[in-house]
N, C-alpha and C positions, 0 to 999 in steps of 0.2 A: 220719573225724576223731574225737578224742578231746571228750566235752562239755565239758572245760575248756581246751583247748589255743587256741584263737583266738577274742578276743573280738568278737562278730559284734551288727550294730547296724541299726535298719533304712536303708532309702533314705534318709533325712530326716535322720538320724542320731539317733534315739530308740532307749536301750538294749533288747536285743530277751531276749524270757523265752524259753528254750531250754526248759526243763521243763515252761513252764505249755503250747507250742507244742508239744511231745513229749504233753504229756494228750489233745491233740487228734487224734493220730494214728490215722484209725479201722483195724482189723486188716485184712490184705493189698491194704493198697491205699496206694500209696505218696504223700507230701505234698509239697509244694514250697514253698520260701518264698524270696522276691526281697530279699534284703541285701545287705549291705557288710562289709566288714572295718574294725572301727576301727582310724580314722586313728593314727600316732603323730608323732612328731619327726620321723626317719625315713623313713618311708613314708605315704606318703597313705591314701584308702579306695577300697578293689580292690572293682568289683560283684562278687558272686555268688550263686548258688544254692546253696542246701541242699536237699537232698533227702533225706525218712527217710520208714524204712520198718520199720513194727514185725515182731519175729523172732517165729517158734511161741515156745509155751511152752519146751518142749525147748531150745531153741537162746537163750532167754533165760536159764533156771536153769544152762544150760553156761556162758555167759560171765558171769554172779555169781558162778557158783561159785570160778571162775580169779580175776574180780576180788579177791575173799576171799583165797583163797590168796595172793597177790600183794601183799594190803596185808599179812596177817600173815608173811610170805617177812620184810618190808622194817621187823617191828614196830612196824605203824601199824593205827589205826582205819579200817575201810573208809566212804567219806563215801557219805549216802545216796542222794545225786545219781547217783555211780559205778552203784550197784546200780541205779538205774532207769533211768539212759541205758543200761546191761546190756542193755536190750531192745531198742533200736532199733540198726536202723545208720543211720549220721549218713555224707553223703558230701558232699562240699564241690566244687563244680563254677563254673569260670569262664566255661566254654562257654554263650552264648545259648541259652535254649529253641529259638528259632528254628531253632536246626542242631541239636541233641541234647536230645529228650525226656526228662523223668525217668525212664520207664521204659527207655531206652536207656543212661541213666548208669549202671542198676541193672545192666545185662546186661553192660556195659562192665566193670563193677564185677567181677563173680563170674566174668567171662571171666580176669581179673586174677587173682583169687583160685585161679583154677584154675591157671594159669600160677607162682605162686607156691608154690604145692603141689608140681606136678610137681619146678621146682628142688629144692625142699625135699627130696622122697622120692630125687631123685636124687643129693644132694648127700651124704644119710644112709646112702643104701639100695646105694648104686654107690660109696661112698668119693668124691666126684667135687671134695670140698674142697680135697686137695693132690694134687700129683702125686707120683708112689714115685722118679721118674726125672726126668733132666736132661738126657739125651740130647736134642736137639730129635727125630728121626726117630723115637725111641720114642715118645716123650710121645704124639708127635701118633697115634702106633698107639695107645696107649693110650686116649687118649681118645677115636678112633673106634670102639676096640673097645666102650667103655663106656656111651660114647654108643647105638650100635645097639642095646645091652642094652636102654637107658634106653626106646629107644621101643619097643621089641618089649617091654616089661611095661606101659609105658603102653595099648598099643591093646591088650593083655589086657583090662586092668583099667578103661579109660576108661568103661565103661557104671556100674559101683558106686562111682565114685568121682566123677561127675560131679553134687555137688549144689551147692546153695543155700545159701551162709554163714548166710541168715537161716529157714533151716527150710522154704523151702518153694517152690514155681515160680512165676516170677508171673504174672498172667491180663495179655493188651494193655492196659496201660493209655491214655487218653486223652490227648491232647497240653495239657499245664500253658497258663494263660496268665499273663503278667509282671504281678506288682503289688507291693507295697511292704510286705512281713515278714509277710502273712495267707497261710493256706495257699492254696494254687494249687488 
């Protein structure tokens, strides 16, 4: 989740500090915090977890960097907030601890992130956006052909390309337990 995109409140409904809970996050070890979505007209207050986990160095100066870029892309001032949530990933989960540990949403997470990739390289690297043809009995050759490509480079490649969005592998973490906007 993006640190401005949904504004998030605790159980009780007391506005929740995202940045002063973001200072607390000690390095590779992931945090949990038991909220709610505020309510609107609309729609009510959805429980959830948040779950962050601060990035290496490296992997936080990469995503300021793009944020930068992105706010001068759009000529705007980049907000200070943007560059310091830069460091963390922020994931937003509806699932009870009970069934899915934080450190299971993390691996969920970057299983995603990898699956996101591959399309990506395929989509770029294989042409695999449009089809050339109309035929149905080609297309569909075509894409089995491209396809086959697709995974015989992936299991090449699957060992150098299998990292960690936030810089780094995580150790097991411990199983959270549920409380009310303090970290887990």
């Amino acid at each position: 989740m993006n640190w401005q995109n949904l504004p998030l409140q605790s159980v009780t409904g007391e506005p929740f500090d995202l940045m002063g809970a973001l200072r607390q996050v000690p390095d590779t070890q992931a945090v949990e915090f038991g909220l709610q979505t505020a309510p609107t007209r609309q729609v009510s207050a959805v429980p959830v977890r948040l779950v962050v986990l601060r990035k290496s160095a490296a992997a936080t100066e990469q995503a300021q960097k793009r944020a930068r870029q992105e706010a001068q892309k759009k000529g705007r001032k980049v907000d200070p907030r943007t560059l310091e949530a830069a460091g963390y990933i922020l994931l937003l989960s509806s699932v009870p601890a009970e069934q899915l540990s934080a450190s299971q949403v993390l691996e969920l997470y970057r299983f995603r992130w990898q699956v996101e990739l591959a399309f990506k390289r395929m989509k770029s690297l294989m042409q695999l956006g449009d089809l050339p043809v109309r035929d149905p009995d080609l297309a569909r050759t075509y894409l089995y052909a491209k396809l086959l490509a697709a995974l015989l480079v992936e299991d090449l490649t699957r060992n150098f390309l299998s990292f960690s969005p936030w810089g780094f592998r995580l150790a097991t973490l411990p199983q959270p337990v549920a409380n009310s906007g303090r970290p887990i």
